[in-house]
C-alpha positions in Angstrom: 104.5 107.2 98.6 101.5 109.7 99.2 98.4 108.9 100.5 96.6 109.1 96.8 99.4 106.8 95.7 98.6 104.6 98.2 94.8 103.8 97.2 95.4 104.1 94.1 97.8 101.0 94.3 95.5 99.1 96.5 92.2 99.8 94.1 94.4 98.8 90.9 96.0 95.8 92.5 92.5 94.8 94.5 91.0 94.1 90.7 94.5 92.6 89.3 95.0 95.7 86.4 98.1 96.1 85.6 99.7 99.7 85.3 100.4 99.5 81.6 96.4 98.4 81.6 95.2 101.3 83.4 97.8 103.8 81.8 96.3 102.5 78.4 92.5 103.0 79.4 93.0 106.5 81.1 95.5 107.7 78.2 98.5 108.4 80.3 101.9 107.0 80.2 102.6 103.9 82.2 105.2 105.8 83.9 103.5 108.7 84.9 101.0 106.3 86.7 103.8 104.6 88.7 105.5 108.2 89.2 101.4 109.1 90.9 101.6 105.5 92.5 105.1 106.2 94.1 104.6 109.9 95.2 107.1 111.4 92.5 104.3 113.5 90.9 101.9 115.7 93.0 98.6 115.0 92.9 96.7 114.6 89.9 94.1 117.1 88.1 90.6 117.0 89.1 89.7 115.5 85.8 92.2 112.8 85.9 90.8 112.0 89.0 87.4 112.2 88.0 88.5 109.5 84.9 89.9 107.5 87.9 86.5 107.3 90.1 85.0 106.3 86.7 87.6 103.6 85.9 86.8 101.6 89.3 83.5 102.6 89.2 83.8 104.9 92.6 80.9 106.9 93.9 79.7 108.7 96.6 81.9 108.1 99.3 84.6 106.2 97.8 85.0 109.1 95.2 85.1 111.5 97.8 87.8 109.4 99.5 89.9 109.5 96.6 89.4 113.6 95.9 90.3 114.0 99.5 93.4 112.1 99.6 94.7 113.7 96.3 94.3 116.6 98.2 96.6 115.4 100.7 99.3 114.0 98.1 101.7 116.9 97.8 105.2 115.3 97.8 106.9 118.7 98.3 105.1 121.4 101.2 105.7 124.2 101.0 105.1 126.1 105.0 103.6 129.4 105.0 104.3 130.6 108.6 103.9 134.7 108.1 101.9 135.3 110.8 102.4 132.3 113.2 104.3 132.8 116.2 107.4 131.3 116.7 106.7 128.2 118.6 104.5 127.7 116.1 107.0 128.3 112.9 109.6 126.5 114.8 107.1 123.3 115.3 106.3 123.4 111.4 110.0 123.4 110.5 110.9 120.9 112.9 108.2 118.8 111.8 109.6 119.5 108.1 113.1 118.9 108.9 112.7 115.3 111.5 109.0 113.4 109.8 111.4 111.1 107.8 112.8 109.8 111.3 109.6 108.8 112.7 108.0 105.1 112.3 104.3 104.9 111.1 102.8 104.3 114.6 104.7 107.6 115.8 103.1 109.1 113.2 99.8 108.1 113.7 99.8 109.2 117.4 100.7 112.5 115.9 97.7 112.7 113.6 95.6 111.6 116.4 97.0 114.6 118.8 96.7 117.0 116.0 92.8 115.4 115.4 92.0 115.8 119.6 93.8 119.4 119.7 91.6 120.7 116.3 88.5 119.2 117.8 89.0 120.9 121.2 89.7 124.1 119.2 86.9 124.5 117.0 84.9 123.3 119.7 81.5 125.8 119.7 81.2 128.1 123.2 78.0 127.0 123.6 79.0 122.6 124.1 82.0 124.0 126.3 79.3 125.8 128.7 77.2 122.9 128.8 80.5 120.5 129.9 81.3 123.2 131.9 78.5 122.8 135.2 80.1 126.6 136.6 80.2 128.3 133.0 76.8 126.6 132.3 75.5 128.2 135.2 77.3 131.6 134.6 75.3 131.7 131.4 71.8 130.6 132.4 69.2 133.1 131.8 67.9 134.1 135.3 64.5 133.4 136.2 
C-alpha cells in the first residue's frame, strides 16, 4: 500500500463510501480505485486528485496533504545514482534490495535519521556560527 493509498482509504472509510460509490461519483472504475487504494497503480493525475480534494471536501492543508502524499506513492522507484559516490549508490540499492524486511517502527526510525541528517545538512552557516560560541566569535565583526 502507498502512502496516498493509505489516506485515501482512511478518508473513504472515515465517511462510510463505498468504493463502487466513490468510483461512480469520480467516473473511474471501481477497480482502478482499489488498484490506487492498494498501491498497484502509481499515483494518480493532478486532476484526479484535484476531483478527490473536492469529493471530501479537502482544503487548504488537508488538500495539500493529499498532493504531497501522491507524490510519494510511486510503487516502483526507479534510483538515479550517476553522480553519487559509491557508499552512497551502494546505501540506495541496499535500501532497494532489504526495505521489505524491515517492521514499520524500523522504518520509522529511518525516516526520522534521514529527517535529523537533511536538517543538519541544509542547515544555513549563519545558525551553525551562532551554535557554534568559537566560530561565532571567529566571525564577529571587530570593533
Amino acid at each position: 500500500m502507498t502512502p496516498f493509498g493509505e489516506k485515501l482509504r482512511v478518508l473513504r472509510a472515515a465517511r462510510g463510501i463505498s468504493q463502487q460509490e466513490m468510483a461512480r461519483a469520480l467516473e473511474v472504475s471501481p477497480a482502478y480505485l482499489s488498484a490506487l487504494e492498494h498501491g498497484r497503480r502509481g499515483a494518480p493525475s493532478a486532476g484526479l486528485i484535484h476531483q478527490i480534494c473536492a469529493y471530501f471536501g479537502l482544503i487548504w492543508d488537508d488538500a495539500d496533504e493529499l498532493i504531497a502524499l501522491a507524490r510519494l506513492s510511486k510503487p516502483r522507484l526507479k534510483l538515479n545514482t550517476a553522480g553519487l559516490s559509491a557508499a552512497q549508490t551502494a546505501l540506495g540499492n541496499r535500501i532497494a534490495r532489504e526495505l521489505r524486511k524491515l517492521d514499520p517502527q524500523t522504518v520509522a526510525e529511518m525516516h526520522r535519521l534521514l529527517d535529523d541528517a537533511l536538517a543538519q545538512a541544509t542547515t544555513p552557516r549563519r545558525r551553525l556560527r551562532a551554535d557554534n560560541p568559537a566560530e561565532a566569535a571567529d566571525s564577529a565583526p571587530e570593533s
